[in-house]
PDB file of N, CA, C and O in Angstrom:
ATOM      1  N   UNK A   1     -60.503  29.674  -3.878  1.00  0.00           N
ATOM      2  CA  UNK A   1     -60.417  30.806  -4.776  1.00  0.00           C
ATOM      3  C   UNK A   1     -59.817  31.995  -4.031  1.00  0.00           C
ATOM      4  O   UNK A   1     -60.190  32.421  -2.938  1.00  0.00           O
ATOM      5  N   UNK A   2     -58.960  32.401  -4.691  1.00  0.00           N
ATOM      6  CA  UNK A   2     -58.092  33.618  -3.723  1.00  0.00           C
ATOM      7  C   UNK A   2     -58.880  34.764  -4.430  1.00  0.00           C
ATOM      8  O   UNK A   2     -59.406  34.504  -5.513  1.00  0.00           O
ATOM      9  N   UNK A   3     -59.017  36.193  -3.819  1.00  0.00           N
ATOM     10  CA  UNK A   3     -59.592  37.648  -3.449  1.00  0.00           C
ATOM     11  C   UNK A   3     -58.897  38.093  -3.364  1.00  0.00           C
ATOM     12  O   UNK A   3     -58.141  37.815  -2.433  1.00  0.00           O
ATOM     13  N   UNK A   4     -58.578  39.163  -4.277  1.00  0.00           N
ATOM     14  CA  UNK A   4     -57.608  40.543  -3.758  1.00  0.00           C
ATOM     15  C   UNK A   4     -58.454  41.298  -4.362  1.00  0.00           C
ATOM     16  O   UNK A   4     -58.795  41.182  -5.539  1.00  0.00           O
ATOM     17  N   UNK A   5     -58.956  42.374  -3.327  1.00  0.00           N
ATOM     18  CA  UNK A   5     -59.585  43.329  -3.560  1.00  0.00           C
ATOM     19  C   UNK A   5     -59.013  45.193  -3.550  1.00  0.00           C
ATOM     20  O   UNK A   5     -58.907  45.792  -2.480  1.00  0.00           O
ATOM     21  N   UNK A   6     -58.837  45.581  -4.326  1.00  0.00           N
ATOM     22  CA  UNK A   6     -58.132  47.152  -4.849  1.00  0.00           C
ATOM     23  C   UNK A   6     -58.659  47.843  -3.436  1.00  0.00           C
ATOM     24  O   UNK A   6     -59.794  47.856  -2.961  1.00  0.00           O
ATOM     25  N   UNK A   7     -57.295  48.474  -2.887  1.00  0.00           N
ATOM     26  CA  UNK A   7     -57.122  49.620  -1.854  1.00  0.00           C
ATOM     27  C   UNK A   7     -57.303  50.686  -2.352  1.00  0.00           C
ATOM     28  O   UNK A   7     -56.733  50.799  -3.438  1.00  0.00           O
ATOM     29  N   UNK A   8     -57.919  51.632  -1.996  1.00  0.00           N
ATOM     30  CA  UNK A   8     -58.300  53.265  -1.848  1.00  0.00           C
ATOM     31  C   UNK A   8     -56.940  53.806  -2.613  1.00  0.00           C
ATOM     32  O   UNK A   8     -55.934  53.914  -1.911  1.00  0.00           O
ATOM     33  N   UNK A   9     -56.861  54.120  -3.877  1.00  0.00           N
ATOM     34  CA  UNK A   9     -55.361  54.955  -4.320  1.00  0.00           C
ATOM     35  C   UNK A   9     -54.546  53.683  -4.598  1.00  0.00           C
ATOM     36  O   UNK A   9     -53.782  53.902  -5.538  1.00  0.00           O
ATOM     37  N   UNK A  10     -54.440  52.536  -4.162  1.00  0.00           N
ATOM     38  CA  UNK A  10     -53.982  51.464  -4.977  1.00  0.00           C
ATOM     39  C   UNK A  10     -53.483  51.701  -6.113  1.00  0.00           C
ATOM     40  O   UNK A  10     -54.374  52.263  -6.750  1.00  0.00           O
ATOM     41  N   UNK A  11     -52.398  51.581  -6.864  1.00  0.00           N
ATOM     42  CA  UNK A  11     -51.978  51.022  -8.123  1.00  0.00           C
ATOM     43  C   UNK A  11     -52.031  49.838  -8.628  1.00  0.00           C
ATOM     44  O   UNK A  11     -51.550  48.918  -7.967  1.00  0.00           O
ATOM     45  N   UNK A  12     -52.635  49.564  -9.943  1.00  0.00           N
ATOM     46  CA  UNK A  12     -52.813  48.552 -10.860  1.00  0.00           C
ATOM     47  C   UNK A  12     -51.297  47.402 -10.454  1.00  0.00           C
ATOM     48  O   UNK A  12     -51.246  46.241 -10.049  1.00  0.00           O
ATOM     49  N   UNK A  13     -50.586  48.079 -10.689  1.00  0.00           N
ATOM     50  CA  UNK A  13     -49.347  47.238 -10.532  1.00  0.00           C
ATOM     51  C   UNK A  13     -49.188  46.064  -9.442  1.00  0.00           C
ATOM     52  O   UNK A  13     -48.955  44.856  -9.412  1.00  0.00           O
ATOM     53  N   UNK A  14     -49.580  47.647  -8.143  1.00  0.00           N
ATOM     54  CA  UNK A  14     -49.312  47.129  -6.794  1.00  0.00           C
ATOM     55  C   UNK A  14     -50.124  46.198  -6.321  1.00  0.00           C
ATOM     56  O   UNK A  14     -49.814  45.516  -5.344  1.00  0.00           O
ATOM     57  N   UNK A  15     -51.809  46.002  -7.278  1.00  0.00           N
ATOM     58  CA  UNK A  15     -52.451  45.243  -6.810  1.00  0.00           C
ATOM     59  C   UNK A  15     -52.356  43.869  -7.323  1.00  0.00           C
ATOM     60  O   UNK A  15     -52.789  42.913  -6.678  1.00  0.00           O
ATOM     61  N   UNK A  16     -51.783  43.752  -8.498  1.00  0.00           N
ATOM     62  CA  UNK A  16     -51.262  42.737  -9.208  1.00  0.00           C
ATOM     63  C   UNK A  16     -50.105  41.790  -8.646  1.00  0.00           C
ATOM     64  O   UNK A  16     -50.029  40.562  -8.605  1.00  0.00           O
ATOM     65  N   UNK A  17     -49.152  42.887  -8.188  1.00  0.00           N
ATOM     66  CA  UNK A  17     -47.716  42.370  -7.415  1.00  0.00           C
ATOM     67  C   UNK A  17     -48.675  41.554  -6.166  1.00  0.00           C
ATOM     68  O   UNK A  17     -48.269  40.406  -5.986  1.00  0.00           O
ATOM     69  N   UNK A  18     -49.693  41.891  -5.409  1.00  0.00           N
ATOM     70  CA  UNK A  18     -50.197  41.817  -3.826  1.00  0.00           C
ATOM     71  C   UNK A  18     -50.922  40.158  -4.356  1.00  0.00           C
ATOM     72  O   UNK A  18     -50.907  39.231  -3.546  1.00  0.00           O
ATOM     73  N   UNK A  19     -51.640  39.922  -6.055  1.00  0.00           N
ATOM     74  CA  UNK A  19     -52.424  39.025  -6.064  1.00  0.00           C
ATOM     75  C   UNK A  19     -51.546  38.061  -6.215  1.00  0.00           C
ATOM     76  O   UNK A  19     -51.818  37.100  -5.496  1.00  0.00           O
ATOM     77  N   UNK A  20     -50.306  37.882  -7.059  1.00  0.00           N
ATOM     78  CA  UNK A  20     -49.147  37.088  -7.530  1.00  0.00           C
ATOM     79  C   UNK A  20     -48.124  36.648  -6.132  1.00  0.00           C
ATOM     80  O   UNK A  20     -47.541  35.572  -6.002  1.00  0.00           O
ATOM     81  N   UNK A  21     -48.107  37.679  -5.271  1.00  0.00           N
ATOM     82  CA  UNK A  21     -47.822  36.959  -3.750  1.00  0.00           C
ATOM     83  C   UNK A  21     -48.739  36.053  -2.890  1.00  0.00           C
ATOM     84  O   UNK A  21     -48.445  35.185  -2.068  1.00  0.00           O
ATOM     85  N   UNK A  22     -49.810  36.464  -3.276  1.00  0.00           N
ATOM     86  CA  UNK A  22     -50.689  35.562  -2.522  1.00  0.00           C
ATOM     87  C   UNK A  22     -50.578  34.327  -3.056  1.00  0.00           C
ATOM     88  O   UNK A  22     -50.295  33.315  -2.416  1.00  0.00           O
ATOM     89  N   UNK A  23     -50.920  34.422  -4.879  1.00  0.00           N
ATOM     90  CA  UNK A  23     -50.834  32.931  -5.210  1.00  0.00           C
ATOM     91  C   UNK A  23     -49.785  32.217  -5.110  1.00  0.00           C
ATOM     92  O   UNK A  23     -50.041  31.023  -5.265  1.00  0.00           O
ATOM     93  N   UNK A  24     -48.347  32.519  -4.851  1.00  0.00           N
ATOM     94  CA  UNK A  24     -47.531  31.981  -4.687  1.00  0.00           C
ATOM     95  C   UNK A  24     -47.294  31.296  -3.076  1.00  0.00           C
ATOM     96  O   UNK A  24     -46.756  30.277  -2.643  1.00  0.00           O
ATOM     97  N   UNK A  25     -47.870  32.231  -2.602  1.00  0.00           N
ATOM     98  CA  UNK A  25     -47.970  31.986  -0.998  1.00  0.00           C
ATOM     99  C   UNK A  25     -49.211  30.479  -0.777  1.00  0.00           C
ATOM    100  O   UNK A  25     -49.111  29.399  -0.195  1.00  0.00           O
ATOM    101  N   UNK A  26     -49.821  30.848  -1.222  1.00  0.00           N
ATOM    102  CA  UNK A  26     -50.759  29.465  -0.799  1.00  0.00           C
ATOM    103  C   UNK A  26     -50.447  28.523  -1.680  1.00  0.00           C
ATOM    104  O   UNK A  26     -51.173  27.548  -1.484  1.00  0.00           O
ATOM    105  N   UNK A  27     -49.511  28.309  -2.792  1.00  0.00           N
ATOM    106  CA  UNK A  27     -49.240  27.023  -3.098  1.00  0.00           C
ATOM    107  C   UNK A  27     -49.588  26.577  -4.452  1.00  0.00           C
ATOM    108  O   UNK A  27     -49.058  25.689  -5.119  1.00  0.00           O
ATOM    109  N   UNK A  28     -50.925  27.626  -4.846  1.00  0.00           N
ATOM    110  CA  UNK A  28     -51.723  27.017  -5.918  1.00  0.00           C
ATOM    111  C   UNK A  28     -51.207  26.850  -7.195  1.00  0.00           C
ATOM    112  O   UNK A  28     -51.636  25.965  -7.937  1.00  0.00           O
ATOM    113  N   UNK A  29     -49.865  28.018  -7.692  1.00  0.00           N
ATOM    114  CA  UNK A  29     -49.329  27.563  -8.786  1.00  0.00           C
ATOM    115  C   UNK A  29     -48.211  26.349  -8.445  1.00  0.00           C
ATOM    116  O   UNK A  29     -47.530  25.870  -9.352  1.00  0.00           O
ATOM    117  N   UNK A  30     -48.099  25.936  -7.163  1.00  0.00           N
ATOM    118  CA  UNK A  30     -47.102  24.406  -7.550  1.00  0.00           C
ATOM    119  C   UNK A  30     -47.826  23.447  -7.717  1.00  0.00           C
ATOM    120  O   UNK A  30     -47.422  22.383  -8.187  1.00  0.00           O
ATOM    121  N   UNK A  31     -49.298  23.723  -7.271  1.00  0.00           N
ATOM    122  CA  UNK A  31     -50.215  22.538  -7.498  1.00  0.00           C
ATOM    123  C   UNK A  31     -50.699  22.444  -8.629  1.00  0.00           C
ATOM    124  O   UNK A  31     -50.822  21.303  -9.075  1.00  0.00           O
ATOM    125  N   UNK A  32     -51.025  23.316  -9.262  1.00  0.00           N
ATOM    126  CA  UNK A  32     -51.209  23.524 -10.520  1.00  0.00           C
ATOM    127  C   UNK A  32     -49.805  22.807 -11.633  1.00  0.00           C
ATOM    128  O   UNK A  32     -50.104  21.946 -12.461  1.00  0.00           O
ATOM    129  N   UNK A  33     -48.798  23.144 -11.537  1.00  0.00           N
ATOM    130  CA  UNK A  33     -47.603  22.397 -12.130  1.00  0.00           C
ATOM    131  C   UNK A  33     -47.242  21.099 -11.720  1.00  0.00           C
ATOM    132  O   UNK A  33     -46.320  20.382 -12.108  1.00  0.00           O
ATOM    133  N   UNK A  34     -48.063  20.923 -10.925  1.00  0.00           N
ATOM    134  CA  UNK A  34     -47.706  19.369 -10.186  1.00  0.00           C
ATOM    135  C   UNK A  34     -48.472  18.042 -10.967  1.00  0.00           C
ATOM    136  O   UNK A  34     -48.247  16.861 -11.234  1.00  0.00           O
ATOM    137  N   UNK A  35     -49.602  19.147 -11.153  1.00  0.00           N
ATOM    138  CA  UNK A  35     -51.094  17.881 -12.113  1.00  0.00           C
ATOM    139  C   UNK A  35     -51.265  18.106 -13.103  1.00  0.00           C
ATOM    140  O   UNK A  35     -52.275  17.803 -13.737  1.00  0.00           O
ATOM    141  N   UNK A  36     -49.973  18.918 -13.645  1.00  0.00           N
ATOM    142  CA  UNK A  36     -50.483  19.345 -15.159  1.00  0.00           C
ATOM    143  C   UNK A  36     -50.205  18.414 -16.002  1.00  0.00           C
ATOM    144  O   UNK A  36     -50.705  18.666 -17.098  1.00  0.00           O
ATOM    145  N   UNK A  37     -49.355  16.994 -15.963  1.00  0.00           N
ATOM    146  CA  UNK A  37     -49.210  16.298 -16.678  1.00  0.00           C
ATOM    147  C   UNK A  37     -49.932  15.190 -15.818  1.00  0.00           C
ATOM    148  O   UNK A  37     -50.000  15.562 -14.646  1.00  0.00           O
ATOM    149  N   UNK A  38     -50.451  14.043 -16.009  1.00  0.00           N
ATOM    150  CA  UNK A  38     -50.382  12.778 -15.796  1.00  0.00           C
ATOM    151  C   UNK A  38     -49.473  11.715 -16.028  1.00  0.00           C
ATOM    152  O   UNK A  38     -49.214  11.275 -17.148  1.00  0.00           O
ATOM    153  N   UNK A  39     -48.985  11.302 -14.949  1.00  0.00           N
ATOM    154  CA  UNK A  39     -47.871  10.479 -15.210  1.00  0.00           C
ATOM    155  C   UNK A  39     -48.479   8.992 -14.785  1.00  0.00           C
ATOM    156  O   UNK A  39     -48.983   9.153 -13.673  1.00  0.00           O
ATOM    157  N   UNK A  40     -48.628   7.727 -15.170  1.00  0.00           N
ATOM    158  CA  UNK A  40     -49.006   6.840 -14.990  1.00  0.00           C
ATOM    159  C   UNK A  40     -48.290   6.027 -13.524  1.00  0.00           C
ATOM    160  O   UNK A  40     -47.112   6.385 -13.524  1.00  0.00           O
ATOM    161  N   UNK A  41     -48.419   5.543 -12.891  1.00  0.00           N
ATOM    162  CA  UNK A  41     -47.624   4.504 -11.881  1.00  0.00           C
ATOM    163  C   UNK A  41     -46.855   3.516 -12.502  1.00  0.00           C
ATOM    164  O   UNK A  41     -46.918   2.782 -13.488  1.00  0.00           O
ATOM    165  N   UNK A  42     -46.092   3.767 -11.551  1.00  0.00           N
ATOM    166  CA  UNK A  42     -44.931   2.326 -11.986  1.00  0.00           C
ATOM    167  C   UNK A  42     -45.964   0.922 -11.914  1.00  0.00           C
ATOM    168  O   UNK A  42     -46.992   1.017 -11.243  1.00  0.00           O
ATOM    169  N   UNK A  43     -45.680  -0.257 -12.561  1.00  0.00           N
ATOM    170  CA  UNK A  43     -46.546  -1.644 -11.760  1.00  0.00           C
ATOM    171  C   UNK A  43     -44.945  -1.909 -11.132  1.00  0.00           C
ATOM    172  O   UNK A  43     -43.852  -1.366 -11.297  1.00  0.00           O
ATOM    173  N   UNK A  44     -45.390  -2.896 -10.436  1.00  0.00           N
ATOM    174  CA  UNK A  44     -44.353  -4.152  -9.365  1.00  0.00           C
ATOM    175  C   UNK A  44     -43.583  -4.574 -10.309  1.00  0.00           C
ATOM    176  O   UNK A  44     -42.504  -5.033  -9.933  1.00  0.00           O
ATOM    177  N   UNK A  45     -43.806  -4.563 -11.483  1.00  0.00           N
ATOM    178  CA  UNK A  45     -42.852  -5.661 -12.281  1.00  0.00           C
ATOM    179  C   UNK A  45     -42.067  -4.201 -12.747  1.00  0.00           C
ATOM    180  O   UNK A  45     -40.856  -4.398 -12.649  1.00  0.00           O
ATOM    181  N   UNK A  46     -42.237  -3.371 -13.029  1.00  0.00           N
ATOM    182  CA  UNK A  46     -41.341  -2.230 -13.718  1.00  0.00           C
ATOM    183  C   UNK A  46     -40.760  -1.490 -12.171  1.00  0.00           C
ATOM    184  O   UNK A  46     -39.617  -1.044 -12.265  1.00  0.00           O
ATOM    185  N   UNK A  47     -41.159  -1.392 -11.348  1.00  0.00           N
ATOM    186  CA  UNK A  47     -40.555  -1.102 -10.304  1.00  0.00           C
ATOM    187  C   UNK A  47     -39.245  -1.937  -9.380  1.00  0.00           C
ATOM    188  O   UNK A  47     -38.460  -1.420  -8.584  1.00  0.00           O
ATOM    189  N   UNK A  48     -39.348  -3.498  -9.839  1.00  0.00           N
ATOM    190  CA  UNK A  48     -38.578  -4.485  -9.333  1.00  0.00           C
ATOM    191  C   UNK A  48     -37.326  -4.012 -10.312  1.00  0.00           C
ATOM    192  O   UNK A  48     -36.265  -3.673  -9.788  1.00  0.00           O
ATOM    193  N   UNK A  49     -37.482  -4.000 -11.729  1.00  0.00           N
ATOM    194  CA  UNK A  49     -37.053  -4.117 -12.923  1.00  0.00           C
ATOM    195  C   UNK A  49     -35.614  -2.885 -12.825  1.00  0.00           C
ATOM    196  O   UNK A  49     -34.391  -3.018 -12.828  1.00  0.00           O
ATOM    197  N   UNK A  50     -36.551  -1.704 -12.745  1.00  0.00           N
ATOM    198  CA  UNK A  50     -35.491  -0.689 -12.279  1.00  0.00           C
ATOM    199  C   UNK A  50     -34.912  -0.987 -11.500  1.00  0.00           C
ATOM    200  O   UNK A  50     -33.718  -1.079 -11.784  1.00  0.00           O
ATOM    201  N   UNK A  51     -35.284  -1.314 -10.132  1.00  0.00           N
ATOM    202  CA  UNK A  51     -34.047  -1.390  -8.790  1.00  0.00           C
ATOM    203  C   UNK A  51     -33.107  -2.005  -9.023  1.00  0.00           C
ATOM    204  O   UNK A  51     -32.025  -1.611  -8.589  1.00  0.00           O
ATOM    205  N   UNK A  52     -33.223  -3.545 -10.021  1.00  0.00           N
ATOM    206  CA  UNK A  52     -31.837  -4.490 -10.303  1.00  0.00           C
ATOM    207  C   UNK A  52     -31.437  -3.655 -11.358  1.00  0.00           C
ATOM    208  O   UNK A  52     -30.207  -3.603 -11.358  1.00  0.00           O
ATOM    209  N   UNK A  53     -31.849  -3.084 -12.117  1.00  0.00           N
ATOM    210  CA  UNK A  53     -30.606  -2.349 -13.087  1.00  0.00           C
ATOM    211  C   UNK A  53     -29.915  -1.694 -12.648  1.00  0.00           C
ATOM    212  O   UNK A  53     -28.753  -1.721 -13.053  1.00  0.00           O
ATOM    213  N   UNK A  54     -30.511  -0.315 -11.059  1.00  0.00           N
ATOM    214  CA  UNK A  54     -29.871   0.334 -10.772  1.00  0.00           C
ATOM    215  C   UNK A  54     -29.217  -0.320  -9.875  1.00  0.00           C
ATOM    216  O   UNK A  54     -28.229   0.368  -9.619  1.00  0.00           O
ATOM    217  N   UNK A  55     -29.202  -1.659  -8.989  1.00  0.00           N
ATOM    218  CA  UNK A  55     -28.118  -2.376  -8.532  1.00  0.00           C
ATOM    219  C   UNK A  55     -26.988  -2.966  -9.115  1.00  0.00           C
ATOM    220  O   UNK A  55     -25.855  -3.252  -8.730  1.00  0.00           O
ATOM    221  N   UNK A  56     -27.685  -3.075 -10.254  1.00  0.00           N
ATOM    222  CA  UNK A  56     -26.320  -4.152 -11.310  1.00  0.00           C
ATOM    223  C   UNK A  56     -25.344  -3.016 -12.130  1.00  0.00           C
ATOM    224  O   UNK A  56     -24.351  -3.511 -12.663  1.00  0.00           O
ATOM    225  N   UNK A  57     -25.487  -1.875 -12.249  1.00  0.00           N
ATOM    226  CA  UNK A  57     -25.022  -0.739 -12.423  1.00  0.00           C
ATOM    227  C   UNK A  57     -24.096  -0.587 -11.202  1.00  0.00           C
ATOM    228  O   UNK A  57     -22.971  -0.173 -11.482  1.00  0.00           O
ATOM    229  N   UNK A  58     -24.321  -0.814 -10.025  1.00  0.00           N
ATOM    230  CA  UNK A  58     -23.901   0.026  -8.684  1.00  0.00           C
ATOM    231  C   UNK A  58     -22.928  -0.656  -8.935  1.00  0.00           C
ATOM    232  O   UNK A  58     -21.829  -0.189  -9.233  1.00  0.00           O
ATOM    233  N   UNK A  59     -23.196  -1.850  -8.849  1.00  0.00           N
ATOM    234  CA  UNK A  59     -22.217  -2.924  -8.752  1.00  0.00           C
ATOM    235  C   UNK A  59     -20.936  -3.060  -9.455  1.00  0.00           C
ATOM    236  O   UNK A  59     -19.820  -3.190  -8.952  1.00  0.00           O
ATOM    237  N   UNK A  60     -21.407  -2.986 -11.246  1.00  0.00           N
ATOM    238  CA  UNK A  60     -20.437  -2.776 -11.524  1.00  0.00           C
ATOM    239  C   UNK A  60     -19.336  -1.547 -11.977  1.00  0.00           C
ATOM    240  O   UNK A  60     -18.291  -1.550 -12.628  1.00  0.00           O
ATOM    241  N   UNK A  61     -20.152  -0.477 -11.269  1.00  0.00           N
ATOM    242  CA  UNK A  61     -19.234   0.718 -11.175  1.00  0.00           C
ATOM    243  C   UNK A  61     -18.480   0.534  -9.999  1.00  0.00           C
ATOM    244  O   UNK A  61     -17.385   1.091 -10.065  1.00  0.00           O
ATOM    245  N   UNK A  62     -18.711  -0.083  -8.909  1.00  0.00           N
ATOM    246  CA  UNK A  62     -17.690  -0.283  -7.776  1.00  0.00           C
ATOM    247  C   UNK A  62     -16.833  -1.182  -8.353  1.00  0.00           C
ATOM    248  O   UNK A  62     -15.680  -0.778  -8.204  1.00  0.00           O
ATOM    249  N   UNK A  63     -16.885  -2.284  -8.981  1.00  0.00           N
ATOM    250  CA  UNK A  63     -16.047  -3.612  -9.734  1.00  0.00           C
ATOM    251  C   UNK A  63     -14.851  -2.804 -10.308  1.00  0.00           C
ATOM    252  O   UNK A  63     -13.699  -2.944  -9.897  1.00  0.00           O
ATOM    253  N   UNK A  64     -15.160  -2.091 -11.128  1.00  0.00           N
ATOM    254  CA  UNK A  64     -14.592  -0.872 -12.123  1.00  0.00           C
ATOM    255  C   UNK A  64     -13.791  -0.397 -11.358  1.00  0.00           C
ATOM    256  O   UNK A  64     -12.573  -0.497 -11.507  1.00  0.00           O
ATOM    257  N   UNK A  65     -14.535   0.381 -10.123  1.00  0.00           N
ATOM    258  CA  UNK A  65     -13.681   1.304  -9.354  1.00  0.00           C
ATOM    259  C   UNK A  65     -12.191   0.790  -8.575  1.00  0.00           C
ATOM    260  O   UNK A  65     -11.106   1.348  -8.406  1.00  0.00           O
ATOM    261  N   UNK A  66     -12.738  -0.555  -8.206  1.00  0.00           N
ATOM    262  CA  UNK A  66     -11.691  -1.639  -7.256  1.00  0.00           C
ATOM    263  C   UNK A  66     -10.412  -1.981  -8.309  1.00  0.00           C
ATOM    264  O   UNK A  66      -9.224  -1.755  -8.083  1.00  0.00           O
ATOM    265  N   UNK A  67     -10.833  -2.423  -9.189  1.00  0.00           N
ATOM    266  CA  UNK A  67      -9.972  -2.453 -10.488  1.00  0.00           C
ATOM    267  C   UNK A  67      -8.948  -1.171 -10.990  1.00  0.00           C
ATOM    268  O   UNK A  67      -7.907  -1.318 -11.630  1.00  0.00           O
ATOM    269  N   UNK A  68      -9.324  -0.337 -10.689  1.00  0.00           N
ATOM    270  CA  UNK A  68      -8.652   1.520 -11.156  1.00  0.00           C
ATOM    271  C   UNK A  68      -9.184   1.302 -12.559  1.00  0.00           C
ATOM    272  O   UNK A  68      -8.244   1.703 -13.246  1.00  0.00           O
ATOM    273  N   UNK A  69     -10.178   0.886 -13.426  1.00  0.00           N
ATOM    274  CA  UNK A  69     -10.228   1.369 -14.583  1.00  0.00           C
ATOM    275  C   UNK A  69     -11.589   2.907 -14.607  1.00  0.00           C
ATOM    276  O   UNK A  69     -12.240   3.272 -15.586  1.00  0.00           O
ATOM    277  N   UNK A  70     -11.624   3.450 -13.294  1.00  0.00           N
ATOM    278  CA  UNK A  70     -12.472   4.253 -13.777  1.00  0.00           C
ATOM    279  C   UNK A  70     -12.015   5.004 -12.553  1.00  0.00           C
ATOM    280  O   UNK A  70     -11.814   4.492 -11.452  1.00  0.00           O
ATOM    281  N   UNK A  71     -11.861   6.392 -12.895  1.00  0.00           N
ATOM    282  CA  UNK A  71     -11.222   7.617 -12.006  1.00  0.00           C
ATOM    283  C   UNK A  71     -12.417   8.520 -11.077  1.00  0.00           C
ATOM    284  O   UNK A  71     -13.564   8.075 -11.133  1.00  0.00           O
ATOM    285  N   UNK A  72     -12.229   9.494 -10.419  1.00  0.00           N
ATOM    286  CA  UNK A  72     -13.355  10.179  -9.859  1.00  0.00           C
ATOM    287  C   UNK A  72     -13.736  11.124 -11.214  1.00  0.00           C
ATOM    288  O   UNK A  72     -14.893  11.536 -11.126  1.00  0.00           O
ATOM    289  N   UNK A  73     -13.272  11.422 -12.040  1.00  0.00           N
ATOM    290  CA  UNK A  73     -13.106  12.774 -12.766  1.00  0.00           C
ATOM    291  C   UNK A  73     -14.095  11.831 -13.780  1.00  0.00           C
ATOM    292  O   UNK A  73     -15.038  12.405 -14.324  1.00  0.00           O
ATOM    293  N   UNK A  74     -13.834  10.106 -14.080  1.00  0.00           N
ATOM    294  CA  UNK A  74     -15.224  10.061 -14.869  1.00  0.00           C
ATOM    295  C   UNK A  74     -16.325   9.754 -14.343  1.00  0.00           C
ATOM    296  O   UNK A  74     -17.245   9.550 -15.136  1.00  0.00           O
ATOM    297  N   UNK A  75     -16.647   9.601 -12.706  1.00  0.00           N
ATOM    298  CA  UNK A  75     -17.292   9.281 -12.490  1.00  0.00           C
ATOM    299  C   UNK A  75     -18.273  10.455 -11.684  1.00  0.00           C
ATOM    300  O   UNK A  75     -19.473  10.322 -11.442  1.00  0.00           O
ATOM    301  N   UNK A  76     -17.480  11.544 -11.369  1.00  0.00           N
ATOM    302  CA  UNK A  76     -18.240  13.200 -11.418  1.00  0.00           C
ATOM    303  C   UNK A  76     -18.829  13.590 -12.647  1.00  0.00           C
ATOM    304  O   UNK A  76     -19.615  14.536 -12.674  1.00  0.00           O
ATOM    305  N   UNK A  77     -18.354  12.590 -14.251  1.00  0.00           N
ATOM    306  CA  UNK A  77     -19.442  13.012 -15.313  1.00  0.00           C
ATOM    307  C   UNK A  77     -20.764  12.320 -15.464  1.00  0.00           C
ATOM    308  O   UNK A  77     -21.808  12.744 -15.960  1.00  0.00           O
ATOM    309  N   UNK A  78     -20.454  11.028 -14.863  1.00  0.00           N
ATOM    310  CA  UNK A  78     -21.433  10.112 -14.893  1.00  0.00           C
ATOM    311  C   UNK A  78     -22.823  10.733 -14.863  1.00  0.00           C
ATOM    312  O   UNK A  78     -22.976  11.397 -13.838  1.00  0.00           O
ATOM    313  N   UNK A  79     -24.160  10.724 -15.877  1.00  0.00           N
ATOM    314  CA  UNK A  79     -24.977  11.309 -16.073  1.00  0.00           C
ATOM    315  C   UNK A  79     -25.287  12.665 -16.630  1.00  0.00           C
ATOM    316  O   UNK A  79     -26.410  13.170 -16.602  1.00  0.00           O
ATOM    317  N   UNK A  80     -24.176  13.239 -17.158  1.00  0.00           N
ATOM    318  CA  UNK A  80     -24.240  13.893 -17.761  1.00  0.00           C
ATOM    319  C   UNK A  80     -24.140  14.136 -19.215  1.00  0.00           C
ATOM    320  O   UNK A  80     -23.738  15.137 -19.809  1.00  0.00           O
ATOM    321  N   UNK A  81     -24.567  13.064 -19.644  1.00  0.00           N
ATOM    322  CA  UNK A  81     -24.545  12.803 -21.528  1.00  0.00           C
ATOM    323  C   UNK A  81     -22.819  12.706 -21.629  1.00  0.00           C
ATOM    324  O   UNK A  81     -22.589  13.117 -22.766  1.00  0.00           O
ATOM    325  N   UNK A  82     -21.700  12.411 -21.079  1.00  0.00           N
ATOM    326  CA  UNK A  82     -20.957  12.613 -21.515  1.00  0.00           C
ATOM    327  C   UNK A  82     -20.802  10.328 -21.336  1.00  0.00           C
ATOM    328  O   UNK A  82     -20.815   9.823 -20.213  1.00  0.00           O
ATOM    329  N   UNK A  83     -20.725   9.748 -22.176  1.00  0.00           N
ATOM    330  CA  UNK A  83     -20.057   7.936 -22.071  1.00  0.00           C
ATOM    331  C   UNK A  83     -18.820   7.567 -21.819  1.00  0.00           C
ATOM    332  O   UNK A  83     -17.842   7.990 -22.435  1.00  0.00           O
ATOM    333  N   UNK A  84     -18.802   6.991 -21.162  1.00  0.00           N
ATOM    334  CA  UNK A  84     -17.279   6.349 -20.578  1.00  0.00           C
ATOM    335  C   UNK A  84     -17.502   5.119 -21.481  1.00  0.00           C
ATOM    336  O   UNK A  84     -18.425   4.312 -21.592  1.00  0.00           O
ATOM    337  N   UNK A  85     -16.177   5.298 -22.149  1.00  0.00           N
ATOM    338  CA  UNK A  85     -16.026   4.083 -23.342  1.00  0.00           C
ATOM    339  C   UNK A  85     -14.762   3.504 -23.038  1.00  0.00           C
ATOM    340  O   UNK A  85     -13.781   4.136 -22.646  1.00  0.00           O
ATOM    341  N   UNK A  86     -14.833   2.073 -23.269  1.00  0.00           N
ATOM    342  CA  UNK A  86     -14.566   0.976 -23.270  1.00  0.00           C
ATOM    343  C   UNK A  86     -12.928   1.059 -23.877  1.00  0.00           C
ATOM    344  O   UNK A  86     -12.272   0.027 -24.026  1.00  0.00           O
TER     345      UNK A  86
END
């Protein structure tokens, strides 16, 4: 539990600005945003699952690339909602 206790002639402001550095300083609002959701764990089978998609993807964006059907200019969009169509 963090303490900030009002200085002699202190301003409201200043003591506010002094409590909002502290909490930022020790961490507690990233920890706080960190557990605010629950996110479940991957299992082994959804964790295997992803890695070959994101290999079989790798793969055939290099296939693509060796070929020239795919440029740097679409592949600097890649992930950005924009589809490279066929």
């Amino acid at each position: 539990m963090l303490e900030v206790k009002r200085k002699g002639g202190e301003s409201f402001e200043a003591l506010i600005r002094r409590f909002t550095k502290k909490t930022i300083q020790s961490g507690k609002i990233l920890q706080a945003k960190k557990v605010r959701f629950y996110g479940k764990k991957k299992t082994k089978r959804e964790l295997k699952e992803s890695a070959l998609r994101r290999n079989k993807l790798t793969n055939k964006i290099d296939y693509l690339k060796r070929l020239g059907k795919l440029d740097e200019f679409t592949l600097s969009k890649r992930g950005k909602g924009n589809k490279v169509r066929k």
